[in-house]
C-alpha positions in Angstrom: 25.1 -63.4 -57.7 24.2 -66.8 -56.8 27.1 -67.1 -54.3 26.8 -63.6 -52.7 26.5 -63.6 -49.0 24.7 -60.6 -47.9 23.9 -60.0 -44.6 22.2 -57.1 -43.7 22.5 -55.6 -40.0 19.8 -52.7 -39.7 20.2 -48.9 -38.5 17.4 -46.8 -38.0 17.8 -43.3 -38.4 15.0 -40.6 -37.0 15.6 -37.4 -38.8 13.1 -33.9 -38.3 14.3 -31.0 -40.7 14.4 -27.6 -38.6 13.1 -26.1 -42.0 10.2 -27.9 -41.5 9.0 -26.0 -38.6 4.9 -27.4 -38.5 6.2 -30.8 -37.5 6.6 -30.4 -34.0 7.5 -34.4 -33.1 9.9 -36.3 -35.5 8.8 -39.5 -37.0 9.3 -42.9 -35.5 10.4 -46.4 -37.0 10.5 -49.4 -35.3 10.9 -53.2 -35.2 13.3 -52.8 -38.8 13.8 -56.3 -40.1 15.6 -57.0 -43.3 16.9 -60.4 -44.3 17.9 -61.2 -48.3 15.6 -64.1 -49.7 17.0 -67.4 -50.6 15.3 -68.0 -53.7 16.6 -67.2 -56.8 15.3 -63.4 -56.8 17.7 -63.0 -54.6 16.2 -59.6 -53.2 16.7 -58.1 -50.0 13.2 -57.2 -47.7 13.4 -54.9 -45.2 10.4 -54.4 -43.2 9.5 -51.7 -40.5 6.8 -50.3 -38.6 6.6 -46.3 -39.2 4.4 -44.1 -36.9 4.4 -39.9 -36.7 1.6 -38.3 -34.3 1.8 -35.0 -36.5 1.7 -36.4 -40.3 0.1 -39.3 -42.2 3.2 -39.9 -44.6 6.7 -39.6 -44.0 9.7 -39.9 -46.9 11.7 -43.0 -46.3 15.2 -43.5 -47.8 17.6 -46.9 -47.5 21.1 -46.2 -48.2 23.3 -49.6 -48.0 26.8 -49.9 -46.3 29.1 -52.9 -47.7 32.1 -51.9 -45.0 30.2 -52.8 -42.0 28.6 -49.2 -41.6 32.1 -47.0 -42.0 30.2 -45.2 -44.7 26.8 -45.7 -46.8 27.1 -45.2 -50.5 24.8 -47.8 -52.3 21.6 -46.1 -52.8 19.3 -48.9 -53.3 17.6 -47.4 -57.5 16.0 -51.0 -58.2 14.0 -51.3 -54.6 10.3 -50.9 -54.6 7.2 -50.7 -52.1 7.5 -48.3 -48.9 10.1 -46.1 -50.1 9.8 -42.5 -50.6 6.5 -41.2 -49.4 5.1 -43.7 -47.1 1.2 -43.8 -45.6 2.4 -44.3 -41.3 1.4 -47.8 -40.3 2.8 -51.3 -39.1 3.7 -53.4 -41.6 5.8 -51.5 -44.3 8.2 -53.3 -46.4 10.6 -52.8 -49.1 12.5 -55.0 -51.8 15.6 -53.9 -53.2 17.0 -56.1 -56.4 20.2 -56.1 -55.4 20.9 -58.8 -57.4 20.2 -57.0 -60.8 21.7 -53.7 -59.8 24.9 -55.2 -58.8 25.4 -58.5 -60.4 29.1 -59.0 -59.4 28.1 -57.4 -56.2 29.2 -60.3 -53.9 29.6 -58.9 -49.9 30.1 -60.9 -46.7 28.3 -58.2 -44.4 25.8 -55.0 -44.9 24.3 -52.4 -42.9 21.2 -50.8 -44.4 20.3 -47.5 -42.8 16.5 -46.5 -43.0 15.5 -43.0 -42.7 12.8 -41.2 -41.5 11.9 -37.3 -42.5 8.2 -35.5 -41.6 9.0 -33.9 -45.7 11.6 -34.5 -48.6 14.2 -31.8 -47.9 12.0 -30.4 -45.2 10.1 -27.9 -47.0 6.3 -28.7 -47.5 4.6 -29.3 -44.4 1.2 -29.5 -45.7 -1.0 -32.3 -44.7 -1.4 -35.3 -47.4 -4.5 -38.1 -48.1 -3.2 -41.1 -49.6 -5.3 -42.5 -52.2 -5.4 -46.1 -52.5 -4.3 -47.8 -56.1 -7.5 -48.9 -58.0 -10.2 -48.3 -60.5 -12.7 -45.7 -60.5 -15.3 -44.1 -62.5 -14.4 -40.7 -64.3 -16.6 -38.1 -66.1 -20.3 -37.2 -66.2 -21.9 -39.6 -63.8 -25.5 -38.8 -66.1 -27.2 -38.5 -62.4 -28.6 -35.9 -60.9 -27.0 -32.4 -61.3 -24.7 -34.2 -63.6 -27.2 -34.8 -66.0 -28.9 -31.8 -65.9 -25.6 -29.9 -66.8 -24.6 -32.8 -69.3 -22.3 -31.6 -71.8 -19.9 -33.6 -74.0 -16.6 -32.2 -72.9 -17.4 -34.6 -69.8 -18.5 -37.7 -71.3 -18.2 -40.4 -71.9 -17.9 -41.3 -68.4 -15.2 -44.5 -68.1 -13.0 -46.6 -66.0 -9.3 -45.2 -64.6 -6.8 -47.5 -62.8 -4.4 -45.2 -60.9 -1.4 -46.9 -59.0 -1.5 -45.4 -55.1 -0.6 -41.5 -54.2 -1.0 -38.7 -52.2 -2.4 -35.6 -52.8 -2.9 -32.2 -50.5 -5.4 -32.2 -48.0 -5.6 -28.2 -48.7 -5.1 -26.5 -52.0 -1.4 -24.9 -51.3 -1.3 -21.7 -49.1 0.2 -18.6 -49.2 2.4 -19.5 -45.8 3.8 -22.8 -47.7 4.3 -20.6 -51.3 6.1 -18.0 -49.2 8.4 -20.9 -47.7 9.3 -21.4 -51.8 9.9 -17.9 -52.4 11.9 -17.7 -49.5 14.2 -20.3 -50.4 15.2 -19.0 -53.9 12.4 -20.5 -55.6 12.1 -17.7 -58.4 16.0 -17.5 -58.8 16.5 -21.9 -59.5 16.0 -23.0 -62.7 16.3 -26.5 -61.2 12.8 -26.2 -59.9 11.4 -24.7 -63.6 10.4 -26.9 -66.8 12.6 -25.0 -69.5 9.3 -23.2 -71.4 8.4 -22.3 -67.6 12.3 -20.7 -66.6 11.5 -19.2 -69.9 8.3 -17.6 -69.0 9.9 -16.2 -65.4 12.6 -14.4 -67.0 10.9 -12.8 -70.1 8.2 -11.8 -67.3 10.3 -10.8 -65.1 8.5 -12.6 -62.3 9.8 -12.6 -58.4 6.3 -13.4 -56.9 2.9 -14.5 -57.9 0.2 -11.8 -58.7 -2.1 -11.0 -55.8 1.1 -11.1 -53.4 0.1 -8.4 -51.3 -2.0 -9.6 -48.4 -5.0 -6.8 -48.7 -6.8 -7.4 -51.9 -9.8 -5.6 -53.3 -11.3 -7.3 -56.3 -14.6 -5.2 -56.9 -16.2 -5.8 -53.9 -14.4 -4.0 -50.5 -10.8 -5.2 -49.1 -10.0 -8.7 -47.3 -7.0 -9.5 -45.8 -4.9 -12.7 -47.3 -3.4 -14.5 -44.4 -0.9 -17.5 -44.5 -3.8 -19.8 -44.4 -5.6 -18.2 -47.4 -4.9 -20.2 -50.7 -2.1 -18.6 -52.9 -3.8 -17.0 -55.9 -2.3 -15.1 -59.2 0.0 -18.5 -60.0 0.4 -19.6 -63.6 1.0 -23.1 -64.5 4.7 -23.0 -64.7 4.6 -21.3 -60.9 2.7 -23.8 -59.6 4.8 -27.2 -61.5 7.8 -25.2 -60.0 6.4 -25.3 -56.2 5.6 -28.7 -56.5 9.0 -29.8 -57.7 10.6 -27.8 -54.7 8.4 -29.6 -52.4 9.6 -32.9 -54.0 6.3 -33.5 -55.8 4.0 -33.2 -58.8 1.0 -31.5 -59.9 -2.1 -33.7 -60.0 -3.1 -35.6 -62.9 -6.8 -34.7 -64.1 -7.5 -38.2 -63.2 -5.9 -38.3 -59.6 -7.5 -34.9 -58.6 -10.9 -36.5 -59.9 -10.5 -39.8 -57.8 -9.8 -38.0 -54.6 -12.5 -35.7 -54.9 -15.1 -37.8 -55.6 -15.1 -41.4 -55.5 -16.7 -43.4 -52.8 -15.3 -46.9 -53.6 -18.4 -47.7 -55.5 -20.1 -44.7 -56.8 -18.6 -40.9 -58.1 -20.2 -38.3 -56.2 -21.4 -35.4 -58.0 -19.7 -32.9 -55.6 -17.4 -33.9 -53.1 -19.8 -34.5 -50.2 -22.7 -36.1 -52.1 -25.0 -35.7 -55.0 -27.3 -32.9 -54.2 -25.6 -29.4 -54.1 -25.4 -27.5 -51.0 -24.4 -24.0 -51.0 -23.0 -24.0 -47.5 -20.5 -26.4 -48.1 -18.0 -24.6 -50.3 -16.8 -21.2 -50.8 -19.5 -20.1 -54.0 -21.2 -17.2 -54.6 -23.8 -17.9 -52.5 -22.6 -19.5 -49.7 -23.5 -17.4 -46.3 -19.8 -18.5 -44.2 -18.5 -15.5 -43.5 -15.0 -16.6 -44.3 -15.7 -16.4 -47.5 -17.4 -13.6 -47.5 -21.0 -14.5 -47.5 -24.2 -14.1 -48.9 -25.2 -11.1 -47.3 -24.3 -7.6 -49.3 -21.2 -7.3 -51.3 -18.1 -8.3 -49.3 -17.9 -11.9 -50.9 -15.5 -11.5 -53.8 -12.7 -13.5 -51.9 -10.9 -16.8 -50.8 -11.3 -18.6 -47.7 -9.0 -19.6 -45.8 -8.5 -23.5 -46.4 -10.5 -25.7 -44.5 -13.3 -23.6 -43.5 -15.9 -25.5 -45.0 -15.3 -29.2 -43.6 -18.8 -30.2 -43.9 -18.0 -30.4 -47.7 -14.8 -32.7 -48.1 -14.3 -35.6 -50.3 -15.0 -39.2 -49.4 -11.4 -39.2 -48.6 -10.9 -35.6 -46.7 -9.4 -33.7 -49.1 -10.8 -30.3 -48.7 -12.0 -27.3 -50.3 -12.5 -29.4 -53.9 -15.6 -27.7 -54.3 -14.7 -23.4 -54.5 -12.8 -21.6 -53.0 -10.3 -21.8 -56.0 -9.4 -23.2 -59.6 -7.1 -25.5 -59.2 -4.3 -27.0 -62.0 -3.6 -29.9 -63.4 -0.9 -31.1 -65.2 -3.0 -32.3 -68.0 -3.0 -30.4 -71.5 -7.0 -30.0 -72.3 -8.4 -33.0 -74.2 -11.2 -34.7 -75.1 -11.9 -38.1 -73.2 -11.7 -41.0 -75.8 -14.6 -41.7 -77.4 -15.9 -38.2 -76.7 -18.6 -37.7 -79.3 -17.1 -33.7 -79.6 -13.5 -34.7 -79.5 -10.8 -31.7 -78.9 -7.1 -31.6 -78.3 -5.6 -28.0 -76.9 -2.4 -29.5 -76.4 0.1 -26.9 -76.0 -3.0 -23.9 -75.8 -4.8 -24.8 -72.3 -4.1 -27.1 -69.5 -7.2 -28.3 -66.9 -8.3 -26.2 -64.5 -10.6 -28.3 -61.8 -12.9 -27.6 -58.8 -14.7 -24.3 -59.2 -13.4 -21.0 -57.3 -15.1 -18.5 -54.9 -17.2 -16.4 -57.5 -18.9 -19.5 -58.9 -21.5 -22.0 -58.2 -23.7 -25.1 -58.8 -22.6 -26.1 -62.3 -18.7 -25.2 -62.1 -18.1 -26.9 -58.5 -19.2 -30.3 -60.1 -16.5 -32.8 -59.5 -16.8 -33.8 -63.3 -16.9 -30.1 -64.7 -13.6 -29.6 -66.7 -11.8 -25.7 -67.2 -9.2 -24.7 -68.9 -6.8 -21.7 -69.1 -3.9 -20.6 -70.7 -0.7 -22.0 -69.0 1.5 -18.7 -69.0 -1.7 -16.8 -67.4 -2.7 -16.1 -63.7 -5.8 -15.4 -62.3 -7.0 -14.3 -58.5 -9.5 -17.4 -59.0 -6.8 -20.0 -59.5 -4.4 -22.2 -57.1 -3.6 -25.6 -57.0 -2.9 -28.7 -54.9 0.6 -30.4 -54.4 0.2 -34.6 -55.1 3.1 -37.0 -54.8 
């Protein structure tokens, strides 16, 4: 493609899903720039500034015209950088090898069209933290409460480098799970692993367990509103949410990172190393949204967010209680564990503590487990991306 001329004219296109009805302003990109280098790379870099008052990322797509804009077929597979789920900012750039994915490709003019959406498809409108790419320190600190409740399915505490990603500021509500279960969610395969399509249909399964918005679990009735986390999900609900919302379950590894690292030290719970009671929805705590301390009403969820004294270095709240949350890991011992395990295919990770626990369980580093095709009115999860 030495000879190819490629010129690229840019379009910017502001898109706002009406499905996505939380958004209320659409998102904004400016100053698009994209020339094609003159070295031999060849690679074309399009750079934009990318600003939305009402969400911290935004999905970008590029689609390339090579008749002067009469249509836009090329979708740009070899481009990398701010593409897909982008952290607003000035700045944002993205290289697409054109030369490698079309070799013969040799065009005298191009339109590339940059597009702007508040959520892939419009359908999760849940606030996201990006996490910055880098190491951090994972498993038992050995300070503190983590020492005193030192136990070797936690150590040996090492090094992770994790690539950049998002990850829910809330653990998924029952508002966003309804907008799933709306949409066809339990009647899609698309959206289902095959062991998990499998699981839905021999069960039967139209909604999760714990639907019902008054609940009574042993200690008087509370009413589930849409803000309240969505409880009773087995692992193969929750993988199929996230992949209608156009994402993934965390990793055991990126749920650890955003809960607890500082940049240069792993808390022990989210907000610090000495435990606090009144800064997660535990047995104990004395908020009343979760129930608290105070006689027997406080067998129940919170709704997210109430306890913002106790988020993570990076904001993500409700990491602490409230509920279990899944990860996409199968339950395994860390390397060099000096107890080493494997319950591949038996248990995947449950992280994060729920509302009827405390202390020990709502350690960032403390490690569950459960049963993939069970559900449990202490268990939830977070969308990542």
């Amino acid at each position: 493609m030495p000879r190819t001329r490629l010129l690229i004219v840019t379009i910017t296109l502001l898109l706002l899903s009406a499905a996505c009805a939380a958004h209320a302003v659409a998102p904004s990109v400016t100053n698009v720039q994209a020339t094609q280098q003159q070295d031999a790379s060849r690679k074309v870099k399009i750079t934009y500034n990318l600003s939305d008052p009402d969400s911290s990322s935004v999905y970008i797509t590029v689609t390339i015209s090579t008749d002067n804009g009469a249509t836009y077929s090329i979708t740009p597979s070899l481009a990398t950088g701010d593409i897909g789920w982008v952290r607003t900012g000035g700045d944002r750039t993205i290289y697409w090898d054109a030369k490698s994915q079309y070799p013969t490709g040799q065009w005298a003019n191009c339109k590339a069209k940059v597009t702007a959406d508040d959520a892939s498809g419009g359908v999760y409108p849940g606030q996201m933290i990006y996490i910055p790419a880098g190491s951090f320190q994972m498993g038992n600190s050995g300070e503190g409460n983590d020492w005193a409740y030192s136990n070797c399915y936690e150590l040996p505490q090492h090094w992770v480098n994790l690539p950049a990603y998002y990850i829910g500021k809330y653990e998924v509500t029952r508002g966003e799970y309804a907008q799933f279960k709306n949409a066809g969610g339990y009647s899609n395969p698309a959206y289902w692993s095959s062991a998990g399509w499998s699981w839905k249909v021999s069960n039967g399964r139209t909604e999760p367990y714990y639907w019902a918005s008054d609940q009574n679990w042993g200690t008087g009735t509370f009413t589930q509103t849409n803000n309240h986390p969505v409880v009773g999900v087995c692992y193969y609900e929750a993988e199929a949410f996230c992949n209608w919302a156009g994402g993934h379950l965390a990793t055991e590894a990126q749920w650890e990172k955003a809960t607890r690292w500082t940049g240069s030290h792993p808390n022990v719970y989210p907000w610090g190393d000495v435990w606090d009671q009144e800064k997660c929805n535990n047995y104990y705590d004395s908020n009343p949204a979760g129930g608290g301390y105070a006689g027997y009403a406080k067998y129940q969820t919170s709704p997210v967010g109430s306890y913002p004294s106790g988020g993570s270095p990076y904001g993500c709240q409700d990491m602490a209680g409230n509920v279990w949350e899944w990860c996409q890991d199968w339950y395994v011992s860390y390397a060099g564990s000096s107890c080493p395990f494997d319950y591949t295919n038996s248990y995947r990770v449950l992280r994060g503590g729920g509302w009827s626990d405390s202390g020990n369980f709502d350690r960032c580093a403390f490690r569950g487990s459960y049963d993939p095709d069970l559900s449990d009115f202490g268990v939830g999860f977070r969308l990542a991306r």
